[in-house]
C-alpha positions in Angstrom: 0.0 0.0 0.0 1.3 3.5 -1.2 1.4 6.1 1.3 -0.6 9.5 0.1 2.5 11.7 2.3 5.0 11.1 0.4 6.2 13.0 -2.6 8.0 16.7 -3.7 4.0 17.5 -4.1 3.7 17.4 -0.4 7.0 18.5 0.3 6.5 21.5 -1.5 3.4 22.4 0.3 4.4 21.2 4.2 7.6 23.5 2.9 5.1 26.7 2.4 3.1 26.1 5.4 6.3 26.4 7.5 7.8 29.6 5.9 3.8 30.9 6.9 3.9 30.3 10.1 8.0 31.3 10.4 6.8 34.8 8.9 4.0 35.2 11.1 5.8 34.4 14.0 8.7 37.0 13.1 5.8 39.6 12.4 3.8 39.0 15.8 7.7 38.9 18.1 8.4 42.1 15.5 5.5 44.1 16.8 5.6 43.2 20.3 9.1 44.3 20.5 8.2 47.2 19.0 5.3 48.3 21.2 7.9 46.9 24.2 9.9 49.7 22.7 7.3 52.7 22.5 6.2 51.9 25.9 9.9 51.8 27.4 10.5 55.2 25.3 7.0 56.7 26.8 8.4 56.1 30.4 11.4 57.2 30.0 10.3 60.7 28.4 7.6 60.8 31.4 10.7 60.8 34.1 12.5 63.9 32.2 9.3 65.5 32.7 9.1 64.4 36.2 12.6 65.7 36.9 12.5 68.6 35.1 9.5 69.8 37.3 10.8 68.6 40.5 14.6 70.6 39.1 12.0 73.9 38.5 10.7 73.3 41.8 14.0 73.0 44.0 15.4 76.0 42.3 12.6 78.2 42.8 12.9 77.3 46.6 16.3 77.9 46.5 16.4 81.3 44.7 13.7 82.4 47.4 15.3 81.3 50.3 18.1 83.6 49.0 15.9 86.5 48.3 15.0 86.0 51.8 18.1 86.6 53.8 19.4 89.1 51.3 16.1 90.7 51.7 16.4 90.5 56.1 20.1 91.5 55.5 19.5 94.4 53.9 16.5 95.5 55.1 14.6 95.4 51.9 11.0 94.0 52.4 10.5 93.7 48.5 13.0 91.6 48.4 12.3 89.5 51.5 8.5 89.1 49.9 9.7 88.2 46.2 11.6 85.3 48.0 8.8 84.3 50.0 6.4 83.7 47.0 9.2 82.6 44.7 9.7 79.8 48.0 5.8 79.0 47.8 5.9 78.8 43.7 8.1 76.3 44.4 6.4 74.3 46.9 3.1 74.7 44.4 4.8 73.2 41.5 6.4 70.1 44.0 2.5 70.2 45.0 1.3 70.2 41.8 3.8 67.6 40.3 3.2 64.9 43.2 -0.9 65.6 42.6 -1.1 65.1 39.1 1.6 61.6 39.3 -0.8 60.3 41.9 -3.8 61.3 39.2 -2.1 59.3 36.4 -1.4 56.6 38.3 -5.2 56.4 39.5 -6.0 56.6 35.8 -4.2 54.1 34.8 -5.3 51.8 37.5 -8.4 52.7 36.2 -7.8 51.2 32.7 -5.9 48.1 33.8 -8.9 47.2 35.5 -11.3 47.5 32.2 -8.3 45.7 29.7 
């Protein structure tokens, strides 16, 4: 009895199915690497924005505290009061930072849940 498998007929066509499923394969580990990639990318840029605010934030404190003494040392109330609110900008951007991280993270939570 002949078997029906054998042959460059069936060969030819196991042959095809394989480079299929090799191709899909590479385009399905393709795009997960590549969304991997864009979400690694998207964190990263979300920390310089994250330091960035907190460096805007630390040197407004620091450029009021300084306004401050020079202000007391010198008697200059304008001075002493320009280094006061630049201290409390300061303190509103840290604030404002460490209010809208703990928002996006709620968000995101949030989503997770529904996906």
């Amino acid at each position: 009895m002949r078997s029906k498998h054998k042959g460059p007929a069936f060969m030819d066509n196991m042959f095809k199915k394989f480079l299929k499923v090799t191709v899909a394969c590479s385009l399905i580990t393709t795009g997960v690497l590549v969304a991997g990639t864009v979400l690694v990318v998207k964190k990263i840029d979300q920390s310089g924005d994250k330091m960035q605010n907190k460096k805007d934030s630390i040197k407004d404190r620091v450029v009021g505290a300084a306004n401050v003494l020079m202000g007391k040392a010198s008697s200059n109330m304008l001075q002493e009061d320009k280094g006061k609110l630049q201290q409390a900008a300061g303190k509103a951007k840290d604030t404002f930072s460490d209010v809208k991280d703990e928002l996006g993270d709620k968000v995101n939570d949030i989503k997770n849940k529904f996906n």
